[in-house]
C-alpha positions in Angstrom: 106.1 60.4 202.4 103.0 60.2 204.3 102.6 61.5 207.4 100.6 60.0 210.3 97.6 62.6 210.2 97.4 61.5 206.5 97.6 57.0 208.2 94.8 57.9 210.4 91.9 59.8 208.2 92.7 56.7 205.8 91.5 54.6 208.4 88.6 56.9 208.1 88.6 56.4 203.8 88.6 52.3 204.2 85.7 52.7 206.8 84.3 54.9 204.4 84.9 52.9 201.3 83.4 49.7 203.2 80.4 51.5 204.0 79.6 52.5 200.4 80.7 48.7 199.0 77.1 47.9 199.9 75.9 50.8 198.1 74.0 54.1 199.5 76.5 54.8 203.1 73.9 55.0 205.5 74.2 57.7 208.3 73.0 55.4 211.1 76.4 53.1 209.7 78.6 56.2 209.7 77.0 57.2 213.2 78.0 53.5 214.1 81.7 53.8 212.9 82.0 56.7 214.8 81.6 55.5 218.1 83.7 52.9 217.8 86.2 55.1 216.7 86.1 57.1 219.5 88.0 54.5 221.5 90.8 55.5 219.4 93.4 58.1 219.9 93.7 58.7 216.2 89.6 57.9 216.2 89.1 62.0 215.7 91.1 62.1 212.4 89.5 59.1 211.1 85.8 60.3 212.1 86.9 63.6 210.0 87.9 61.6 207.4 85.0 59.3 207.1 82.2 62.5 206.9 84.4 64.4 204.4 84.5 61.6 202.1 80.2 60.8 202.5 80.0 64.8 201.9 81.8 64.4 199.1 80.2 61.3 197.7 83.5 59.7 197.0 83.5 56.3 195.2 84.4 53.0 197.0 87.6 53.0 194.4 88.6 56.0 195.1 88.2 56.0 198.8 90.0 52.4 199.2 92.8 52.5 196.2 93.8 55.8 198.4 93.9 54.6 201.8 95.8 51.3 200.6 98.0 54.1 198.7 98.7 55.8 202.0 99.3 52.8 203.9 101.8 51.2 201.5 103.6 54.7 201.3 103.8 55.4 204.6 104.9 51.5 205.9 104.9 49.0 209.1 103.3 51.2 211.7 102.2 50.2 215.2 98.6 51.8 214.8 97.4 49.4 212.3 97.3 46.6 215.1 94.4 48.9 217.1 93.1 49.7 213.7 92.9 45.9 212.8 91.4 45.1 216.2 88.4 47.7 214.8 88.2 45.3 211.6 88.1 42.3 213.7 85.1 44.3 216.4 83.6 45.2 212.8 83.6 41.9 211.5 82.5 40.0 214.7 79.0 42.1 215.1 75.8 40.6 214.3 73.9 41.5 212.9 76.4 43.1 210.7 76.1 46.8 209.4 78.2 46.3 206.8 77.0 43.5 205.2 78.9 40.3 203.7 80.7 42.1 200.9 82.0 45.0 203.1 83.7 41.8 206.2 85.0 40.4 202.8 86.6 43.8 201.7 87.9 44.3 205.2 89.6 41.1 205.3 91.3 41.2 201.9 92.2 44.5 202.9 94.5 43.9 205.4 96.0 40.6 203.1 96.7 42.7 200.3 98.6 45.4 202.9 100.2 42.8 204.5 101.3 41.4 201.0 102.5 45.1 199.8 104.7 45.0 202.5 106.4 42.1 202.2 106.9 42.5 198.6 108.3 46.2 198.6 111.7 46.1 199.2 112.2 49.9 199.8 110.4 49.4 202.7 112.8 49.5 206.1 111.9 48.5 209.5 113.2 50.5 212.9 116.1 48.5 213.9 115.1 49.3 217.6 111.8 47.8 217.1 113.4 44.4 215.9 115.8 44.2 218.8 112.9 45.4 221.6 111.3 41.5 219.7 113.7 39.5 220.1 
């Protein structure tokens, strides 16, 4: 099972892989990401996560396939509401550093989570959390 240190340098892998969807990852985007992330408890981890993965050249696939791997295995989580309020600040800016095709992979992003969740019946929910809902 994943473990929470592995949830938040994913968020840093998905910044990661938007940034390259566009092509070269520029350093005044990554510079950009991480100061937005530093609003972020887990923004540290992510920050880590998104230089290690430009000093590595990773490919887009192989940054996003793994954070949506991590996500899925790890399951509902609290921290992805903060992480998509990020995408939502991300996508809202103008002019936009990420350009078109990286607000479209953002957005399908959290769909095909939210669809991976829905559809994976091994995944359990904290009973407490239903009950503090209702």
């Amino acid at each position: 099972m994943a473990s929470k240190e592995q949830v938040y340098e994913a968020f840093g892998e998905l910044l990661y892989a938007v940034a390259r969807s566009e092509g070269k990852v520029k350093q005044k985007t990554i510079e950009h990401l991480e100061t937005l992330l530093q609003k972020y408890s887990w923004g540290e981890a992510a920050t880590w996560s998104l230089k290690y993965e430009k000093e590595h050249k990773k490919t887009f696939d192989e940054t996003y396939d793994r954070a949506i791997d991590i996500f899925v295995e790890y399951g509902p989580f609290e921290e992805y509401e903060n992480f998509f309020n990020l995408i939502e600040e991300i996508n809202e800016e103008e002019p936009s550093f990420i350009g078109s095709h990286g607000k479209k992979i953002l957005i399908n992003f959290k769909k095909k989570l939210h669809r991976a969740f829905m559809e994976n019946e091994d995944i359990t929910y904290d009973d407490n959390e239903i009950e503090e809902d209702e």
